[in-house]
C-alpha positions as CSV (number, residue, x, y, z in Angstrom):
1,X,-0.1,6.2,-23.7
2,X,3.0,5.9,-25.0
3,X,4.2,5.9,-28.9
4,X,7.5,4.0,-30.0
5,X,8.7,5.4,-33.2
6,X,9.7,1.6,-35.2
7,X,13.0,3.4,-36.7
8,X,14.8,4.8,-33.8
9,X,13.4,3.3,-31.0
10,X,12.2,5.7,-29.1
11,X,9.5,6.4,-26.4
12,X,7.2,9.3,-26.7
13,X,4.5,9.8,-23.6
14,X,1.8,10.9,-25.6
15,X,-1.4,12.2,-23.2
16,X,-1.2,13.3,-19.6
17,X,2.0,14.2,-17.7
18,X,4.3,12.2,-14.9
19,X,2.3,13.6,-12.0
20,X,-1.3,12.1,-13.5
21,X,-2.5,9.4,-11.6
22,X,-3.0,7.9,-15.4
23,X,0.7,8.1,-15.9
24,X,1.9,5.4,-17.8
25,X,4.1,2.9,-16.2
26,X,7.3,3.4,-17.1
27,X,9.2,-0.2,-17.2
28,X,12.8,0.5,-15.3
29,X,15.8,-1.9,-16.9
30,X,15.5,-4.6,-14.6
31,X,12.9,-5.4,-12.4
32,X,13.4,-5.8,-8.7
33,X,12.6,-9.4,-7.1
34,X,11.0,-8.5,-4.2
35,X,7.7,-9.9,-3.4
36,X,5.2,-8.6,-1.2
37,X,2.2,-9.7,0.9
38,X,-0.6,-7.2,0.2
39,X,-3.8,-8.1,0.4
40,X,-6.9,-7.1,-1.9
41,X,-10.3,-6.9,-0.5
42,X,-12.8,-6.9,-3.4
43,X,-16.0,-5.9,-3.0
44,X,-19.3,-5.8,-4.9
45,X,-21.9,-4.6,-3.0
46,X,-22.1,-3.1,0.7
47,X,-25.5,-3.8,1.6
48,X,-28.6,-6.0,3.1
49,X,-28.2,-9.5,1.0
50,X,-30.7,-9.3,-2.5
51,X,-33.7,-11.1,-2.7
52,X,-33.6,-14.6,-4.0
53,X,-35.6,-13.0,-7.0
54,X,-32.7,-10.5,-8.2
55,X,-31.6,-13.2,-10.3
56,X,-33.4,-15.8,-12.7
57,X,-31.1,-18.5,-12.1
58,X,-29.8,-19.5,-8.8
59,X,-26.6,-19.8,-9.7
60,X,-26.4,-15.7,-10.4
61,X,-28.5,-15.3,-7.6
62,X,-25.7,-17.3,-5.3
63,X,-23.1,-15.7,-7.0
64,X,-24.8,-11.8,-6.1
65,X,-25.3,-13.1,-2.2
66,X,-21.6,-14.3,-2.1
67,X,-20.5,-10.8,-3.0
68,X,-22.5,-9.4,-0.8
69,X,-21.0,-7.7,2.4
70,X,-23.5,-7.0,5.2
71,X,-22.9,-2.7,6.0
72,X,-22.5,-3.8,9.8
73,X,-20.1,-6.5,8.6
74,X,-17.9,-3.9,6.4
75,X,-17.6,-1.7,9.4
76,X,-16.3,-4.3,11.6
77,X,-13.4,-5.5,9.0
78,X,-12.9,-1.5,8.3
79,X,-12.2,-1.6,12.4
80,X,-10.3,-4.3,12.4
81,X,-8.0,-3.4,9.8
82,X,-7.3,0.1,12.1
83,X,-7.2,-2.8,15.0
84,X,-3.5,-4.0,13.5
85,X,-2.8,0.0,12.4
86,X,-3.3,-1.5,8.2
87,X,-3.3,1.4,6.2
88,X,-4.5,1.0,3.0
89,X,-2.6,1.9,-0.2
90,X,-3.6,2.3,-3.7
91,X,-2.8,-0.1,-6.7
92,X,-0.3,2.3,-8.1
93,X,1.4,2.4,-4.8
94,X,1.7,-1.4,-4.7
95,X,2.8,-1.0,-8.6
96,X,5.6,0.9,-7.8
97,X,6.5,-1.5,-5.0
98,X,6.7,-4.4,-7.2
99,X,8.5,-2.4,-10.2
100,X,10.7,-0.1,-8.4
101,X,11.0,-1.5,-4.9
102,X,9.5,1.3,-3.3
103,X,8.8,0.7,0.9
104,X,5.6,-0.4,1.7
105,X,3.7,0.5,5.0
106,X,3.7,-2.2,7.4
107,X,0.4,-3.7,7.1
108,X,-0.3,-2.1,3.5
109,X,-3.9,-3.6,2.2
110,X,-5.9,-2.5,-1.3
111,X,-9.4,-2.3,-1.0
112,X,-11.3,-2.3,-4.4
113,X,-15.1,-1.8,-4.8
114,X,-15.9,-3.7,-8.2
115,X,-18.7,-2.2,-11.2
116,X,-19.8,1.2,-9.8
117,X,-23.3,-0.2,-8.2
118,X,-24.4,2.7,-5.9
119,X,-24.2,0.7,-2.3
120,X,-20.4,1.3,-1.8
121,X,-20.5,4.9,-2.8
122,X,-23.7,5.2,-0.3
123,X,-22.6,2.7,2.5
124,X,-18.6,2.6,2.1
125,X,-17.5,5.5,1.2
126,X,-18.5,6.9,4.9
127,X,-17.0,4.0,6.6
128,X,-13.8,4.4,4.8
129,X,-13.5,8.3,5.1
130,X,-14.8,7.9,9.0
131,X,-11.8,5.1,9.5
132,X,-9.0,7.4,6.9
133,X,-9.0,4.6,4.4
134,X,-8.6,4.7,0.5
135,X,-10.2,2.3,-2.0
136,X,-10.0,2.3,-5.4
137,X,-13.5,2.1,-7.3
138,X,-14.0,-0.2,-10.9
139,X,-17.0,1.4,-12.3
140,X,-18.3,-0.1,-15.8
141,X,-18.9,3.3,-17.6
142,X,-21.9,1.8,-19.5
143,X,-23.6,1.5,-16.2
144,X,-22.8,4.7,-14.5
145,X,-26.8,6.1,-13.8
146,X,-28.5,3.2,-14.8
147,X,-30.9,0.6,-12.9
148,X,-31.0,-2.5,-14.2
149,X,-33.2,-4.8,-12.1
150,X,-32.3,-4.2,-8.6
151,X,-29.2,-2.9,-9.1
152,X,-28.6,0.8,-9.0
153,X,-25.5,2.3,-10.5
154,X,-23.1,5.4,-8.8
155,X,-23.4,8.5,-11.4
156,X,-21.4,9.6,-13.9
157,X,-20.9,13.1,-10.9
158,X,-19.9,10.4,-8.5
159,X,-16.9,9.8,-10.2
160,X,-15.1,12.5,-10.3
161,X,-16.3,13.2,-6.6
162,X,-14.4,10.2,-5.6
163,X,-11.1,10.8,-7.2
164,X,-11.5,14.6,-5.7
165,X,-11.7,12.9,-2.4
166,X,-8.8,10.5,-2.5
167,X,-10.4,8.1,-4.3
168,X,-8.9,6.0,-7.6
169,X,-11.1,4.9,-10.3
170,X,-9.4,2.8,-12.4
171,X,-11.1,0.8,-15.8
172,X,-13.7,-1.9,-15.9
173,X,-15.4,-2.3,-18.9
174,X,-18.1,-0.8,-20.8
175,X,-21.3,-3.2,-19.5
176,X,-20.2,-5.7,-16.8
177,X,-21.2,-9.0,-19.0
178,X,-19.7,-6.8,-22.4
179,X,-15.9,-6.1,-22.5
């Protein structure tokens, strides 16, 4: 976080240091014009496509199939993203890309796992490690342990196990429908 004091002006850093993955970014006086061609793969779930009755409507039901990636499927775009050497990066690295003009690996991707359900951390994570791949992970804190319906949530251990193992967890919200 960081505290500007109205009469002089200046910036305070208030929290966790420089070296925290949490750092706060820090604008520079002008901004670079590169651009960049990263993509983001964003995933929900990493496993056998729901049951029509997951879902009242068919509408949310359509909406859970379409962001649902077969396991078998995940594996084979993990394999061909080593296929054209990609290496994945995280979204700070692309951050201080865009801000600071910082290189890029050639072929840089971002591969993001969205709410915390439990089928990435059980069938992406080994994928991922098995292929050296990062991802970052958008758990919704309100969710972390919980079932609701179908849907089973990572822990709130699982967290911290993925950022000790070169994972990023970055913010979500509270609930998934609740900001």
């Amino acid at each position: 976080q960081i505290v500007v004091d109205a009469a002089t002006g200046a910036a305070e850093v208030v929290g966790e240091g420089p070296a925290s993955m949490d750092a706060p970014i820090i604008l520079p006086g002008s901004i670079p014009t590169v651009g960049v061609d990263v993509p983001i793969l964003m995933y929900h779930l990493i496993d056998q496509i729901p049951p029509r009755s997951i879902e009242p409507s068919t509408y949310g039901w359509r909406l859970e199939m379409g962001l649902t990636t077969l396991p078998v499927a995940f594996d084979a775009q993990m394999a061909y993203l080593t296929s054209i050497h990609a290496t994945s990066i995280s979204l700070q690295h692309l951050a201080d890309a865009l801000l600071y003009g910082l290189p890029l690996p050639r072929h840089a991707v971002v591969i993001t796992f969205d709410d915390g359900r439990l089928s990435p951390w059980t069938n992406a994570v080994p994928v991922l490690r098995r292929y050296g791949y990062t991802a970052v992970f958008f758990p919704c804190t309100g969710l972390l342990g919980a079932k609701v319906g179908p849907q089973t949530y990572m822990t709130a251990a699982d967290v911290p196990e993925l950022a000790a193992t070169g994972f990023s967890v970055e913010d979500h919200t509270v609930n998934d429908a609740v900001d």
